[in-house]
C-alpha positions as CSV (number, residue, x, y, z in Angstrom):
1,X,-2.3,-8.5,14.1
2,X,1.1,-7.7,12.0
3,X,1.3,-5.4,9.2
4,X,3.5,-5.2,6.6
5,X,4.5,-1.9,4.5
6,X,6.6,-1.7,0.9
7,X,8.2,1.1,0.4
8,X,11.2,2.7,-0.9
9,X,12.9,6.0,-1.5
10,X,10.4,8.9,-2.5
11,X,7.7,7.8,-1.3
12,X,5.0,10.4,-0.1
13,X,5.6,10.9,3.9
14,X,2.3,11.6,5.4
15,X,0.8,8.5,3.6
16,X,3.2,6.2,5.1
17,X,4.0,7.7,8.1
18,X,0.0,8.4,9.1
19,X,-0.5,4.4,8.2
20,X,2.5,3.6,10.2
21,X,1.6,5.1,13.6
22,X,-2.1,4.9,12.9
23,X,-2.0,1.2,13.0
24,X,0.4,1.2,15.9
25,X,-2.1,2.9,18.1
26,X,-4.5,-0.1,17.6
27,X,-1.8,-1.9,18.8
28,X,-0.8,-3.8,15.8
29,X,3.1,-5.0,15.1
30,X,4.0,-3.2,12.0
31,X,6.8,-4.1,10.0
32,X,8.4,-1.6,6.8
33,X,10.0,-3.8,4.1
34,X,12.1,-2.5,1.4
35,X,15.5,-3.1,-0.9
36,X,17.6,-0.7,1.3
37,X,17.6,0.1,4.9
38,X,17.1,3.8,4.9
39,X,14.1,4.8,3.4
40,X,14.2,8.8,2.9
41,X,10.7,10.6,2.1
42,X,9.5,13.4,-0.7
43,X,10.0,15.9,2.3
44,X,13.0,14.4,4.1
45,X,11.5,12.6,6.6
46,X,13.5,9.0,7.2
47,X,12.7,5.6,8.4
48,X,14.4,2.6,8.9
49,X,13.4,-0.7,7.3
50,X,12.7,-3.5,9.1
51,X,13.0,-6.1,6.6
52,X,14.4,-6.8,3.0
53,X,11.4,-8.0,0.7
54,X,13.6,-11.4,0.0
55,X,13.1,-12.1,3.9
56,X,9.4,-11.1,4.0
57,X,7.3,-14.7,5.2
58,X,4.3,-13.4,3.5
59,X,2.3,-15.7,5.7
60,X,3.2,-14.2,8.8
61,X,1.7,-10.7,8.1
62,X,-2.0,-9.9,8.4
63,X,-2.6,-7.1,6.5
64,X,-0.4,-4.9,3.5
65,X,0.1,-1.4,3.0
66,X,1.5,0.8,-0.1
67,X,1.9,4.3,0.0
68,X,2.1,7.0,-2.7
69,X,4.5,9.3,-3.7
70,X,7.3,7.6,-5.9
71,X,8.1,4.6,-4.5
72,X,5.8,2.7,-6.2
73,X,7.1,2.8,-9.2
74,X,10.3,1.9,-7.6
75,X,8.9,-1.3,-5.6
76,X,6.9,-2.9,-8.3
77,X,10.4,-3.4,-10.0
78,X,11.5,-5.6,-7.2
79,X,10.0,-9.1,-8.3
80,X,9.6,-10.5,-4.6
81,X,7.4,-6.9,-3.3
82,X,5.2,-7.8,-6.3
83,X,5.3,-11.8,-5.3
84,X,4.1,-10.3,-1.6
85,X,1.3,-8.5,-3.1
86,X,-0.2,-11.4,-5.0
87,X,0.1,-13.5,-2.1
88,X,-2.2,-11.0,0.0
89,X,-4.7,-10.9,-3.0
90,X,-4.8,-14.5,-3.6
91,X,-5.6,-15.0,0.3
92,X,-7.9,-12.6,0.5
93,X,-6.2,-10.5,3.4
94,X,-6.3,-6.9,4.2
95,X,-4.7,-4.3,1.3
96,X,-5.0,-0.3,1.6
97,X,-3.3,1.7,-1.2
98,X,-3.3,5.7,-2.0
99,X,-2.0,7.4,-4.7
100,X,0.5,6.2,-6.7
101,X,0.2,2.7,-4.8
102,X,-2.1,0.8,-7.4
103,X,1.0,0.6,-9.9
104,X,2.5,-1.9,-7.7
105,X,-1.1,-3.6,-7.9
106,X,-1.1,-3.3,-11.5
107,X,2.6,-5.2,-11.9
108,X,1.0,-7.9,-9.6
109,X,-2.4,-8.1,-11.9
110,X,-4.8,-7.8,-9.2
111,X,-6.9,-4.7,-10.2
112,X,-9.2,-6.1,-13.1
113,X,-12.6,-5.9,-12.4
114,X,-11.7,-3.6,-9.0
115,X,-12.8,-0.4,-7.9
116,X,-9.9,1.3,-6.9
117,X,-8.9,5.1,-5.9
118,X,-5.3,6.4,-6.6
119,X,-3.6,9.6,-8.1
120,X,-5.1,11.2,-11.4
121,X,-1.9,10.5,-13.4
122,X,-2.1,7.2,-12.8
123,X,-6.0,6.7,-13.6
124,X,-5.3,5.7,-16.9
125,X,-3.0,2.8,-16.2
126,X,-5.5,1.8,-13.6
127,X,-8.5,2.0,-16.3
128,X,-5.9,0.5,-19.0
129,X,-5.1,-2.7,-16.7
130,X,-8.8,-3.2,-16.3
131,X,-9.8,-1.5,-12.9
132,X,-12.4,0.8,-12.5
133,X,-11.1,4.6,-11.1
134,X,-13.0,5.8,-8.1
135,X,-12.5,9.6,-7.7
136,X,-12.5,9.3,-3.6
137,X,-11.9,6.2,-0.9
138,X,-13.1,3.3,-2.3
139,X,-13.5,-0.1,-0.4
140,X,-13.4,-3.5,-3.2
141,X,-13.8,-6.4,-0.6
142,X,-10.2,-6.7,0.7
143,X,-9.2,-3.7,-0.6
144,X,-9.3,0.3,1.1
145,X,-7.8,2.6,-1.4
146,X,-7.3,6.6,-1.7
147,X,-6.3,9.4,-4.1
148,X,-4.3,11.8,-1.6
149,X,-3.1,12.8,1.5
150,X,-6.4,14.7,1.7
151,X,-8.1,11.2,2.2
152,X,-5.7,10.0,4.5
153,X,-8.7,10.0,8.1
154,X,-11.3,8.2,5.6
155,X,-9.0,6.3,4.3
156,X,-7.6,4.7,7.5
157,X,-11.3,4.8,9.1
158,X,-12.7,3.0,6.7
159,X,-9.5,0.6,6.4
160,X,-9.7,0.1,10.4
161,X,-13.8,-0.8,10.0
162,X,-12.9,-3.3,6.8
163,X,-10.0,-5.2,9.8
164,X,-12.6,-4.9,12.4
165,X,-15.4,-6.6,10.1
């Protein structure tokens, strides 16, 4: 199974790093795409990106995941992350967000009608775009999403039983 994170400078450590190495213990090829190919963390921590979004063969990656912190806001401004997302929505496959995440989901227009959990201050664009706001993990069919790094073990337990279904 290959899984692909978006991500970009800012973004919220533990909820990409945890996803990262999380997935990578259940043996899964993961695979960070960004713009840029040092990615730099909200507390320093760096990565390297694998990938430039205009590369990404969305077809050849099983599941998606977004983490928080600001990058979002950042990725949902590159046209071909956003292009990525849809695809992953339209086929059905595998999508865990937290936090700030659902912005990029809410550029894409996937969230009406969805039950979604992310970051307070972004409830309201999440509720505005026509999802529904879930103040915990929530699990919408393909979709495992999260408010916080304090949901981070639920968040990836229930994302791990949703790929195991």
């Amino acid at each position: 199974m290959r899984a692909l994170i978006l991500a970009e400078n800012d973004f919220e450590d533990l909820e990409l790093f945890y996803p990262y190495y999380r997935l990578k213990e259940e043996g899964m090829e993961v695979t960070v795409a960004s713009s840029q190919n040092e990615l730099r963390g909200k507390r320093g921590y760096t990565i390297h990106s694998d990938i430039r979004y205009d590369d990404v063969i969305s077809e050849e990656f099983d599941i998606l995941v977004i983490p928080g912190g600001k990058s979002p806001e950042k990725v949902r401004l590159q046209s071909k992350a956003v292009e990525i997302v849809k695809h992953f929505f339209a086929e059905q496959k595998p999508v865990a967000i937290i936090c700030h995440g659902v912005e990029v989901l809410i550029s894409a227009g996937v969230v009406r009608g969805r039950k979604i959990a992310c970051w307070y201050g972004v409830k309201d664009d999440l509720i505005a775009a026509g999802g529904e706001f879930v103040d915990g993990v929530a699990v919408d069919r393909n979709i495992v999403s999260a408010r916080h790094p304090g949901d981070l073990a639920e968040w990836m337990r229930e994302f791990l039983k949703l790929l195991r279904a």
